[in-house]
Structures are given as structure tokens and as C-alpha cells.
N, C-alpha and C positions, 0 to 999 in steps of 0.2 A: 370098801363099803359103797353099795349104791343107796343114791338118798332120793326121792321124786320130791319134786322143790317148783315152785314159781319163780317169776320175774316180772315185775311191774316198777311202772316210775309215775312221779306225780314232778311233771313241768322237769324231768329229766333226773331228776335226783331219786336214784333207783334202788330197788333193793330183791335180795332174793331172800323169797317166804317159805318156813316151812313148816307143816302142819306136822305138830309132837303130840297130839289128840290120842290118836290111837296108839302106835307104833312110836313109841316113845324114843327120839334119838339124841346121843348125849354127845356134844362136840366138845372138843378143849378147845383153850383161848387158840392155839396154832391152828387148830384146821377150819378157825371160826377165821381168822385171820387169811389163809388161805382160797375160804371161796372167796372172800371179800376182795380178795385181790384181781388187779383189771388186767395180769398178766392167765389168769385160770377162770374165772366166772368174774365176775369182777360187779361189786355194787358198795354204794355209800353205808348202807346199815344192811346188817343179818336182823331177820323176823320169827321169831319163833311163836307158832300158836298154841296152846294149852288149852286143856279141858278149865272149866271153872264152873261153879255153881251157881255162882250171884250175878254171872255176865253170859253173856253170847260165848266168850273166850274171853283166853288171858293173854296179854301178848308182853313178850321179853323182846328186847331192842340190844342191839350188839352193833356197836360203830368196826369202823374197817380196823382199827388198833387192836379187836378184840376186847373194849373195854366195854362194859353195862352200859345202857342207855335211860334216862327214867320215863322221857317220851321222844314222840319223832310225831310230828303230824299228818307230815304227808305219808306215811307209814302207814299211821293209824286210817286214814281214809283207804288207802289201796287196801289193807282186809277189812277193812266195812266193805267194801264194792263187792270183794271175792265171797264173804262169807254171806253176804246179803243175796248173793247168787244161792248158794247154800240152802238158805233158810227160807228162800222164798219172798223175802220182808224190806220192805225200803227202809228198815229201820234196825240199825243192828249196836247195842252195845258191848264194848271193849273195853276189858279190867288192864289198868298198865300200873307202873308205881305211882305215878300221880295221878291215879284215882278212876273211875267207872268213866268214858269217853262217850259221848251218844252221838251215832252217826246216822244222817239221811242220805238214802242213794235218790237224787233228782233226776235222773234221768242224764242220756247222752253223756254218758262218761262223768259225769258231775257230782261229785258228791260234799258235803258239808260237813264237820266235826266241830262239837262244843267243845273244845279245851279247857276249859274253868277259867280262874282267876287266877290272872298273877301278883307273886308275891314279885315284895321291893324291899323288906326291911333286912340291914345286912347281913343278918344270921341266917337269914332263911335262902338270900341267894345261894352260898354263903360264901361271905368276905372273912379274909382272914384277920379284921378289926372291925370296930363302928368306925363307918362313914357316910359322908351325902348319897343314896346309891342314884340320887337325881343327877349329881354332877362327881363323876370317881376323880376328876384333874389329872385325867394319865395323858402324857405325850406320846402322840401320833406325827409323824415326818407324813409330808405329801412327798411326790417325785421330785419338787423341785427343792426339797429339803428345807419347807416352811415349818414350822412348829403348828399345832393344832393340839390344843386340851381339851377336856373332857370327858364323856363316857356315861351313860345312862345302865344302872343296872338292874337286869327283870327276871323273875325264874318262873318259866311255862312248864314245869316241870323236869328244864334242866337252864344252868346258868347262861345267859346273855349277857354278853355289849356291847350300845348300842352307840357309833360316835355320827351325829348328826352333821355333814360338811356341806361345802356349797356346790361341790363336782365331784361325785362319787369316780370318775375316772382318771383325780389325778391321785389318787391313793393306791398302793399297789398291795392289795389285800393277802398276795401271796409269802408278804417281808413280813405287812403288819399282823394278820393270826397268829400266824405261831409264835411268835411274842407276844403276844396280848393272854393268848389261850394258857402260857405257860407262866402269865407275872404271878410274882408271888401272892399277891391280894388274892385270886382266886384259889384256894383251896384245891377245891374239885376240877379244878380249870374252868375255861368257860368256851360257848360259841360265839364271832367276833362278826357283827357287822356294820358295814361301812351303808349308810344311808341318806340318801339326795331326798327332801323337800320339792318336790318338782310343783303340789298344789296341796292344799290342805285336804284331799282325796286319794292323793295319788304320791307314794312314794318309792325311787327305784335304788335297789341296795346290791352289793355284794357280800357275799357270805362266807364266810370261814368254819366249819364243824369242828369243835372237837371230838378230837378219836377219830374225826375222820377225814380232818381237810379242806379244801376248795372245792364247792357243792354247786350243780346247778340251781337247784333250789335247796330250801328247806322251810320247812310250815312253821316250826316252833319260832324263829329267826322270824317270818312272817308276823307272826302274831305278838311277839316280843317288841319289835320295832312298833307294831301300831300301839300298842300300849304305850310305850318311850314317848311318840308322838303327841300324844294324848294328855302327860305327863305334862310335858314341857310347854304345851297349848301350841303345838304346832299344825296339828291335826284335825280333823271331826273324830266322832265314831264310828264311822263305816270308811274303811280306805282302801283302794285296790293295792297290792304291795308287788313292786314290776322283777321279775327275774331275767337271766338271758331266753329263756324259751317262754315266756309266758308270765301272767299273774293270777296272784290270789287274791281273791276278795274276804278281807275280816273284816269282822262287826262288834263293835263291845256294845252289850246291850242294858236295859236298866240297869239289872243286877251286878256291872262287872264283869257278867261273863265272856270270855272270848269265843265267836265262832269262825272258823275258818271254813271258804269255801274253796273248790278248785279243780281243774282235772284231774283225771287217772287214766292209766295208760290200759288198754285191752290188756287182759291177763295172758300169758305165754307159761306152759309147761315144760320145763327142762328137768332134765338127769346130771345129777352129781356124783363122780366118781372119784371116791379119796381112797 
């Protein structure tokens, strides 16, 4: 099977899209699994776009595990940018499971996404009990095997947590994820990030996916932590969030809502051969 497919990335955390509009094409969780992999095509989440009626498109989110996604932000800005090519429009809305997404394409690579509101209440992250989801008291080891508790919990449409330290590089995010993503409190598991306080504008974090791993970026993790920040009065409401290639700028604004801004990478055309 040949498939015509994209490749874009937002601040490095990449993904290959593919338009199921017309030419409807059905993967299983293996060969979702497969392009996903960085030994064959290789990217952090699979995109799939769909026709819809009430949006621009519909978009489904697939992590590298093959498992569902319910958002992905920087996802969601890379086919704003593609389809806004498309349609003509610096304005393109996208139907995902958390809800109708409104994206502006600003120019020079730039584009902005309203992500809504996030939930905090434990059912809704969802936790497998009620508890604080301001402070979860789960133990975190640094390198030098100091003890650190805590954990802020936020759902952008998929589960966070978020542990606020004083050196985001003596933590080694690649022990602490997949334990954190796998305790039993989470349910659904969660995405896990480690976040440094650098100024009440500006915070730099490492990120852990679930389903998919150790990410260059990721936009929900973005906007999940500025919220955390906001929570805990650590922050304002407009904060740049620092990754290794770059950052994002969110804004919670009157209402709550989260907007994320940020690059996108030029759109690239490949062929997939399964």
C-alpha cells in the first residue's frame, strides 16, 4: 500500500499527516505503530484528517504506541497552517475529541490555537480516587536521589503532571515518565512534566508523552504547565514555555481560555510504502 502523507514539526516534536477526506485509508494499531517508528518514517503522533461538517476537518491523533490521542496542540497548529493553505483563510477550524480548536495562521511560520479550558477536578483528569489535583504528593528522586513531592494535575484535553522543581536538569525525565505515566492514579495514564520557574513569564520544562515518550516539544504539556503555574500563583497569564529547540507563547485569557502560540515547520510531501 502506497499512502501520500506529510511531515511537519512544531519546535521539533513531529508528526506524519494524512488526509482520509477523500481516499479514505484504514490503518491498524501495527502499521500505525510502524510509520510512527524512527527506525521506518518515524514521528511523535500519527494525524489523520477527515471530512466534517461543523469544522474545516476532523482530526484523530495517534501517539507512537498506537494508542488514541484526544489532543496534541502542536499537531493541531501544523494542519491549521496546511489546511489554511487549502482554504485560502488565515483562519481554519478543527473538530478533535476535545472539542472545535480555532486556529490563526499569523504569518512567517506562526500560527496560534485556542485550546479551551482546562479541567482540574479528579474525575475529569481522571484520577483513579478524589484527591488534591493542586498537590497529587507523589515522590519524584532527582539524580542525586533527593526526595521531591508533589505534582499538579490538568487535562487540556489529555491528562498532565506537572512537578514544579528548582533545576529542571537534575531530574532525569527519561526514569521519571514512564513511571509517573504508568502509576496507578492515573487511569488513562498521563503526560509527565518536569518544570523550572526561571521568572513569572517564563518557564523551561522537559516532557515526557504518553504513548509516545521523550518529545521535543509538546503544546498540550505547554499549556497544561501554564495553567499549573497560574494555579499555584507561580506565574501571570501570558508565559513563554522554553523547550530544547524553542518556545511557545500561551495566554489564559479572561475567560479561561488557553491560547497557544508557536512555530511550524514548512510542510514536506512523502510516500509511505507498507
Amino acid at each position: 500500500m502506497d499512502i501520500k502523507a506529510f511531515k511537519m514539526d512544531g519546535l521539533g516534536n513531529d508528526f506524519v499527516i494524512i488526509d482520509n477526506r477523500k481516499k479514505i485509508i484504514h490503518l491498524s494499531k501495527e502499521q500505525i505503530i510502524k510509520i510512527c517508528d524512527r527506525n521506518f518514517i518515524g514521528c511523535d503522533q500519527l494525524i489523520l484528517i477527515e471530512a466534517d461538517k461543523s469544522a474545516d476537518a476532523y482530526l484523530k491523533f495517534y501517539n507512537s504506541d498506537g494508542g488514541e490521542s484526544g489532543a496534541c496542540g502542536n499537531g493541531t497548529r501544523c494542519v491549521a497552517d496546511l489546511i489554511s493553505k487549502e482554504l485560502n483563510s488565515k483562519k481554519v477550524i478543527l473538530k478533535t475529541l476535545s472539542g472545535n480548536l480555532k486556529s490563526e495562521i499569523l504569518g512567517n511560520n506562526i500560527v496560534t490555537t485556542e485550546i479551551g479550558k482546562a479541567k482540574t477536578e479528579w474525575n475529569e483528569i481522571p484520577l483513579s480516587k478524589k484527591l488534591n489535583t493542586k498537590n497529587l504528593n507523589i515522590e519524584i528522586n532527582d539524580k542525586n536521589n533527593k526526595k521531591y513531592s508533589g505534582g499538579t494535575a490538568v487535562n487540556v484535553g489529555n491528562p498532565h503532571i506537572i512537578f514544579f522543581v528548582n533545576e529542571v536538569n537534575n531530574f532525569d525525565i527519561e526514569k521519571i515518565g514512564p513511571e509517573i505515566e504508568n502509576h496507578k492514579i492515573f487511569p488513562e495514564k498521563c503526560n509527565v512534566t518536569i518544570a523550572q520557574i526561571i521568572n513569572r513569564n517564563l518557564i523551561k520544562v522537559k516532557v515526557w508523552e504518553r504513548g509516545a515518550g521523550l518529545t521535543k516539544a509538546c503544546g498540550t504539556a505547554a499549556c497544561a504547565t501554564t495553567f499549573a503555574g497560574k494555579l499555584n500563583n507561580l506565574t501571570e497569564n501570558k508565559v513563554d514555555v522554553e523547550f530544547i529547540n524553542g518556545k511557545l507563547s500561551i495566554f489564559i485569557d479572561g475567560k479561561n481560555l488557553i491560547h497557544m502560540k508557536g512555530p511550524v515547520s514548512n510542510i514536506k510531501e512523502i510516500e509511505i510504502k507498507l
